[in-house]
N, C-alpha and C positions, 0 to 999 in steps of 0.2 A: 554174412559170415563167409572167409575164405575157404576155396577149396581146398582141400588136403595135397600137397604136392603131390604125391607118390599117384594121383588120378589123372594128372595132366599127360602122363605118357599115353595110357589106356586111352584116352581123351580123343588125342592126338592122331593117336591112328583109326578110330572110329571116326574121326569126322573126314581125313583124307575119304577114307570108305565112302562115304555118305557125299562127298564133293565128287567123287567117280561118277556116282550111281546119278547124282544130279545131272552132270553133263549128256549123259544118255537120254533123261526124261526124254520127252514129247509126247505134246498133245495126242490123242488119239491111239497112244501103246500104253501095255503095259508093262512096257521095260523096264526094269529099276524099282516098279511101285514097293514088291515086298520087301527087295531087299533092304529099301530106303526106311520102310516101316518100323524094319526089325531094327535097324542100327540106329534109329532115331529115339528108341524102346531103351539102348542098350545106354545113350548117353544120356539119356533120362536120369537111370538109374544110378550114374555114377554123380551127377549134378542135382537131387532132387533136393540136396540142402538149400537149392538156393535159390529162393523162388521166383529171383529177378530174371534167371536164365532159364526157370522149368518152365515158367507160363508162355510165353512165345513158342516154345518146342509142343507144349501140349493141344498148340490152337494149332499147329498143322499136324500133330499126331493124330488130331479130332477128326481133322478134312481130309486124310490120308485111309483114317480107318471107316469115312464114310463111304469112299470111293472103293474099298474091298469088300465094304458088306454087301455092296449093290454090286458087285462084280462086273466094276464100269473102269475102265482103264484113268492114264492121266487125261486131266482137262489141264486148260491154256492158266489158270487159275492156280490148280495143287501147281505146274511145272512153276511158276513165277512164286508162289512163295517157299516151295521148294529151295530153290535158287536165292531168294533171300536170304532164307533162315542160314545156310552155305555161307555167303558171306558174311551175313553179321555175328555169326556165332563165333569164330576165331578171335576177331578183336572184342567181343563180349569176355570170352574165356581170359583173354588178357586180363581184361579191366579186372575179372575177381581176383586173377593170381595175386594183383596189387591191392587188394582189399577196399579200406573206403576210398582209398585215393580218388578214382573218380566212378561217377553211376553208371550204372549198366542202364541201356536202354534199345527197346525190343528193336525187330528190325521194323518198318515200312509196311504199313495196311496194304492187303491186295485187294483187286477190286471181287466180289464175291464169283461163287462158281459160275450160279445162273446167271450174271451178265457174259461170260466171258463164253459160255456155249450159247449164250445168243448171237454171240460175235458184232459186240459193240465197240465202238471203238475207242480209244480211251480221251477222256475228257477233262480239258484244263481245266483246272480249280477255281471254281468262282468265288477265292477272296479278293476282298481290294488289293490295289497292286501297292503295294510301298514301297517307299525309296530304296535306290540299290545303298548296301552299308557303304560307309564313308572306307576310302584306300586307308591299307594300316601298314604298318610297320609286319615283319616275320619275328613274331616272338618266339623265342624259342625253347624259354624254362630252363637255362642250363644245369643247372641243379638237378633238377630230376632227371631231366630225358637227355644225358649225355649220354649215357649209355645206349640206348635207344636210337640217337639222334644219330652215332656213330655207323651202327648197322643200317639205320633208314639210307645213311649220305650214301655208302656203298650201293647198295643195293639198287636207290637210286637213278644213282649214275648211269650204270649196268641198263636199267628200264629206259632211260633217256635215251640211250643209244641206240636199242631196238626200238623205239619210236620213231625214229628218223630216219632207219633203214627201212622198216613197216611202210611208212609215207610215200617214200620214194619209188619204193615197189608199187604202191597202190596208183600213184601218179600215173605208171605208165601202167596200169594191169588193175584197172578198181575193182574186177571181181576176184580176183587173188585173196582165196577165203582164209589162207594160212594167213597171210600178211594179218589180215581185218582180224585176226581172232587174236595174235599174237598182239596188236595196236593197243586195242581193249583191254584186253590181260592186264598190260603192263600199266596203262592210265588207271586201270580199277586198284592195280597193287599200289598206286601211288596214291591214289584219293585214298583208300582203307587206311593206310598209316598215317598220311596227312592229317587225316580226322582226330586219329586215335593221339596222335600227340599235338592236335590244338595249333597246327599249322593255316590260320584261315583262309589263307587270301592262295596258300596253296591248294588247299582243299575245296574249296569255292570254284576254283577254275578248274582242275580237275571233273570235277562233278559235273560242269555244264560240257567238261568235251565227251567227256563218257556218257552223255546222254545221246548225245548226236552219233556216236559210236556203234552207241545200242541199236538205232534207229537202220543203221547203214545193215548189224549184223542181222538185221530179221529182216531184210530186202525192204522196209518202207521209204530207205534213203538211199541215193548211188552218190559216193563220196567223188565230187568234180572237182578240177584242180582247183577255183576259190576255195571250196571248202577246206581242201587239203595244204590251200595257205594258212588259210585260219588255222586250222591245228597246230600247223609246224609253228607260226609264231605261238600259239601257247606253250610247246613245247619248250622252245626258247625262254620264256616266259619263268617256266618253272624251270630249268634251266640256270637261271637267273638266280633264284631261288637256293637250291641246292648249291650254287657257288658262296653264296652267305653261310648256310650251314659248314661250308668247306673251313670257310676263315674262322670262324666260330671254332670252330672244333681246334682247327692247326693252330691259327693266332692269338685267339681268344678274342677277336672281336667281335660283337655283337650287330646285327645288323641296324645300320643308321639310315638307309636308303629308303623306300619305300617302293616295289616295283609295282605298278600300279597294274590292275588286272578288270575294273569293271570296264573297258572299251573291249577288253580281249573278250571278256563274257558276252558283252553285249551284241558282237559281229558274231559271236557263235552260236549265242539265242536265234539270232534270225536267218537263218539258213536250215533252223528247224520247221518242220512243219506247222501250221497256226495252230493244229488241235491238241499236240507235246508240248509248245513253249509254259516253261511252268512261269505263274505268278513273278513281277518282281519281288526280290529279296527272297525267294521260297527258300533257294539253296545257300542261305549267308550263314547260317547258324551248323554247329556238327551236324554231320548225318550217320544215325548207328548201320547205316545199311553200306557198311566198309568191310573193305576185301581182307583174306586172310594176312596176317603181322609178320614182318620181317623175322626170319630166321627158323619160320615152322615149318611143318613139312608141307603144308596147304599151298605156300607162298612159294615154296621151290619149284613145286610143280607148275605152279602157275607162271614160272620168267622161264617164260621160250628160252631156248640154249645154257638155260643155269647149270651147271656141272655141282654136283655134292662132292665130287673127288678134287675141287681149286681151292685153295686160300688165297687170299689178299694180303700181299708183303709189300708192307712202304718200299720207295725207290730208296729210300737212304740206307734200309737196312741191306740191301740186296748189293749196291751199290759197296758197304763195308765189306759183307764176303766175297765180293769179287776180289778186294785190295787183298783182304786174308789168305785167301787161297792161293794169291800171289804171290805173299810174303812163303807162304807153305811151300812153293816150288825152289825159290830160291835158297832157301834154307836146307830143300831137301839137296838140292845143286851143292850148297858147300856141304855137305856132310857128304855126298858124294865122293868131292873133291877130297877131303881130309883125310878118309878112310882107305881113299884108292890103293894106298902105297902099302899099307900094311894086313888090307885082303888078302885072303888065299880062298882059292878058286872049290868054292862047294861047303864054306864057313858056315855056321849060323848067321851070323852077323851080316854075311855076303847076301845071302837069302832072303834074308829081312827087309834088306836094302833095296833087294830086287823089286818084293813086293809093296813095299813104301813109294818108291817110283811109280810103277802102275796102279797106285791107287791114288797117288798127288794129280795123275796126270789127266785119269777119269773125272776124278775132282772138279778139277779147272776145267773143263770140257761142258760140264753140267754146269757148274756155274756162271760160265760164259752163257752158256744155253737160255740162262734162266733173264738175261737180258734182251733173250732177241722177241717179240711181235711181229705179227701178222700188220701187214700195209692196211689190211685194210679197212681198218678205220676213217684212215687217212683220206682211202680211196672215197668213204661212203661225206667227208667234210666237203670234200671236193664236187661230190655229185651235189649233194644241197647247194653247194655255191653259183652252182651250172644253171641246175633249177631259177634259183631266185635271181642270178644276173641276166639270164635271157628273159626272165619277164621282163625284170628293168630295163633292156633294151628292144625290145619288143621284137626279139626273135624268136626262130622257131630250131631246139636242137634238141637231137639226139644222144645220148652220152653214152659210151659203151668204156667195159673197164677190161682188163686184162693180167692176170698174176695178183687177183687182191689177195693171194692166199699165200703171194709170198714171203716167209718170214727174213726180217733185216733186225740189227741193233737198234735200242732205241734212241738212240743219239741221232741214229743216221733218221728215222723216223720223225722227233723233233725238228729236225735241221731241215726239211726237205719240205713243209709244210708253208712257209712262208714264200718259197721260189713257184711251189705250183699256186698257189694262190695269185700271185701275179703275171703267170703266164697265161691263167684262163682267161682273168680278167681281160690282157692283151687281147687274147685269140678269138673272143666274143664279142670282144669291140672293134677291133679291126682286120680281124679275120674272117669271120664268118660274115657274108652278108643278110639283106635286109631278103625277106622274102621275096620284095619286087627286081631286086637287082637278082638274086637266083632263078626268078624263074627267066630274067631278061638273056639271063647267059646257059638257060637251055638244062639249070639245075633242079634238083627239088627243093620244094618250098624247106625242109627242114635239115639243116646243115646236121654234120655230125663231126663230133670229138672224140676223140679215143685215147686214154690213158692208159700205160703196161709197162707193167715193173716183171724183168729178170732177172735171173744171177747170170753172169757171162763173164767167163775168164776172170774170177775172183772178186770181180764187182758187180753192183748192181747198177743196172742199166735202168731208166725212167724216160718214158715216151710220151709224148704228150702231142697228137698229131689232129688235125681239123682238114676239114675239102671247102676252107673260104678261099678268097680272091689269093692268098700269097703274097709275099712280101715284094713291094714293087724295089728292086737292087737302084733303076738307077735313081730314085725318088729319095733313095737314105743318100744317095751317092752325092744328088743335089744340095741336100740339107747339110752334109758333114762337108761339103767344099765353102756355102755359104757360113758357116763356122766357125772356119778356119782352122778345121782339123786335117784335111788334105795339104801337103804342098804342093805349091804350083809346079804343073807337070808331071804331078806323080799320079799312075795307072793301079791302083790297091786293088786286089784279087777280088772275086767274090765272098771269099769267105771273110776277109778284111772288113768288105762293105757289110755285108751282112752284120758285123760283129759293131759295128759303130751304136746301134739299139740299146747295146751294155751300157754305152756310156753315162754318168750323169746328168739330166736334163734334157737329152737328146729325145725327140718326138718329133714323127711325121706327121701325129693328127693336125687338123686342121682346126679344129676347136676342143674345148677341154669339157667334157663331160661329169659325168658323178661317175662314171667306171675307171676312167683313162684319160690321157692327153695330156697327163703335166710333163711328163719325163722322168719320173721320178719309180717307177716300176719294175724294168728290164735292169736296171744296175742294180736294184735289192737282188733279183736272180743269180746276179753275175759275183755278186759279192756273199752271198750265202755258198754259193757251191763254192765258190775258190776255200771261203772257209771251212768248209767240209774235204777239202782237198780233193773237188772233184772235178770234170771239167764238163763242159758242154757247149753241142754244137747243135746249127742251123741248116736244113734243107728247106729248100721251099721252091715253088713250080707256080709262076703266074696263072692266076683264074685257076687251077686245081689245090693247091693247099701247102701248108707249111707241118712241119715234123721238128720241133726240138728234142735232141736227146742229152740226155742227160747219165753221165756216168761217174758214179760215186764207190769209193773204196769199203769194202766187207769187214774190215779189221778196225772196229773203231779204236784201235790202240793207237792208231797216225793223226787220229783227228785232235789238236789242240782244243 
């Protein structure tokens, strides 16, 4: 039987309550115990119709009121199903709002008190192992969980992105507790929804990264950069995933693809310890032990940086009031004009006009406003790419970012994504050297990058500088004579030579790689910012390092 709507508010913030009180537990206090008792008492009483959701509540009611009669604090045991009953209860609550639609089911057996005060450790399940499920397609049920699926894709998103930044952090700083706590959060909000709308192959890999996760948060695991490969490629992974949901929702196409996920589970399984690896298949099927549901209050709290005071406004609608409010100035302009002649100074009419002006003008101010973002996104794309291309070339670098907090239009932020993506590429392949050749020239082993975005003189500036070997001048100088881009006897400036790089085709490697070396990369640069109507230039100092800057116009009203 469903529950009565008018309980789900009451509900709602009794279980926020009761997710507080959990975070606090630990073993050995008794922090939280009563108050968790009492609030656990309270959603009883609002849920006791239902006995699919009272009986789980009542088995740690049981185990909560046994540990007060003996006036014994938390054990490792109440905190873990504590912390269960937390998570599965949200999407429980769900599933009855929607009645039979689909079964409620409890959360996850813990293992009893007394092992867990003997401090045993926990132990892989001794069923046979069976096949991992066959890869499947993302079904999605558009029917039912449009609505759902709409808020999941956002929300999402949103979580993919503090995954990546989480990662990146952790890469260079793995005990950075914020990073690890925020990582987790966000893969548990993704697996809880995943589940609750029958998402498999997302929910299946979610599940086995948040278990490694878990592992890193109670110190039995130190997440090392393989590890924190493996993750980001799942990341990706689902990723992948929620770009299907994208087109599903915007296009109406349904996913045809299949992105397959048991190699991703399987490189994740094994970097677990041998006494946690669950059974194969254990995790193939739902798991009720899912994080609180998109759009309650459980879940807000739970997305590190989530704001309750943002909306999410399509680009196209935001995009029409910009043209509107445009239309609104010019309009207010000829009515200006019209009126001018037959004003007298202190009218009504005059007055009105006055204040019609400065409120067209605030208008269009705010509006403009409402296109501009923060780089640094951009900046955090760029860092991942840093990451995974220096492994691929088997260097060693450091990356430091500068102004990611500066807000630009998103035009210019689109447009600008394609030119640094081919600059690092550049700069990691043929800038920065091998560790042998830095330490040969007296460097350190780990080269460094620096990207930094300004506003200067009504533009914004983009820097993008490294301390590799430098651009050899007369080695471009050699290659653009053999050419036959030089004429004979003609002395081209440095900045001339330097500029030859732009050209199409034009490459000094020596061999063509999987990063660089066709020629084909420095003139997307060159051809991007001219279309931005920006311009950029080259410094560079042999054996100490090369600086491209890059300077692009603030007014995206010039930009075709």
């Amino acid at each position: 039987m469903p529950l009565q709507a008018n309980s789900f508010s009451q509900i709602d913030d009794l279980l926020n309550r009761l997710s507080g009180e959990s975070i606090f537990a630990q073993p050995g206090s008794e922090d939280g115990l009563v108050p968790a008792y009492n609030l656990l008492n309270e959603i009883i009483g609002l849920v006791g119709e239902v006995p699919e959701l009272v009986g789980p509540m009542r088995e740690l009611l049981d185990r909560l009121d046994g540990l007060l009669s003996g006036a014994r604090p938390f054990d490792a045991a109440a905190v873990e199903h504590l912390r269960k009953v937390v998570a599965w209860l949200p999407v429980a609550l769900m599933t009855a709002r929607l009645g039979p639609r689909m079964a409620v089911e409890g959360p996850p057996l813990v293992e009893s008190s007394s092992a867990a005060v003997a401090g045993s450790e926990p132990v892989a399940k001794t069923v046979a192992a069976d096949a991992e499920p066959a890869e499947e397609l993302l079904e999605l049920q558009m029917e039912e969980n449009r609505e759902f699926l709409g808020d999941f894709h956002a929300e999402a998103l949103d979580h993919l992105q503090q995954i990546e930044a989480a990662l990146l952090v952790l890469d260079v700083n793995p005990t950075d507790r914020d990073a690890l706590n925020g990582l987790f959060r966000s893969f548990h909000s993704i697996k809880g929804v995943s589940g609750f709308l029958n998402l498999r192959p997302m929910h299946r890999l979610t599940h086995e990264v948040e278990t490694i996760l878990d592992l890193a948060r109670t110190d039995r695991l130190r997440l090392s950069p393989p590890i924190i490969t493996e993750i980001l490629r799942s990341r990706d992974a689902i990723h992948e995933m929620v770009g299907q949901i994208t087109n599903a929702l915007e296009q109406g196409n349904l996913p045809d693809r299949i992105i397959p996920v048991n190699e991703l589970i399987k490189s994740v399984r094994e970097l677990a310890p041998a006494w946690v690896k669950p059974a194969a298949g254990e995790a193939a099927g739902h798991s009720p032990e899912s994080a609180p549901p998109f759009g309650s209050g459980a879940a807000n709290q739970a997305a590190k940086g989530a704001s309750s005071s943002s909306v999410r406004v399509k680009i196209e609608k935001l995009d029409s009031l910009v043209d509107l409010v445009g239309e609104l100035v010019m309009v207010r302009s000829q009515l200006e004009e019209s009126t001018r002649a037959f004003a007298v100074e202190g009218e009504a009419s005059t007055r009105n006009l006055a204040r019609l002006s400065r409120i067209t003008d605030e208008l269009q101010l705010m509006a403009i406003s409402l296109r501009v973002v923060p780089i640094k996104p951009t900046f955090q794309r760029i860092e991942r790419l840093v990451r995974d291309l220096a492994l691929a070339v088997g260097k060693q670098v450091l990356f430091e970012t500068c102004g990611a907090e500066t807000e630009v239009d998103r035009t210019l932020v689109e447009g600008i994504v394609d030119p640094l993506v081919h600059m690092v590429r550049n700069s990691l392949d043929h800038g920065i050297e091998t560790v042998e050749r830095r330490h040969a020239a007296g460097k350190p082993a780990q080269g460094r990058l620096r990207l930094a975005a300004f506003p200067e003189d009504g533009s914004l500036v983009l820097e993008l500088a490294d301390d590799g070997q430098g651009i050899d001048a007369a080695r471009v100088l050699a290659k653009a004579q053999a050419q036959g881009l030089v004429p004979a006897g003609a002395t081209p400036s440095p900045d001339e030579v330097l500029n030859f790089i732009f050209l199409p085709g034009f490459s000094t490697a020596e061999k063509v790689t999987s990063v660089s070396g066709r020629g084909v990369g420095m003139d997307v640069v060159k051809r991007n910012i001219d279309r931005l109507r920006g311009q950029i230039q080259i410094s560079t100092q042999p054996g100490i390092g090369t600086t491209f800057r890059i300077r692009l116009p603030l007014n995206p009203g010039i930009i075709s």
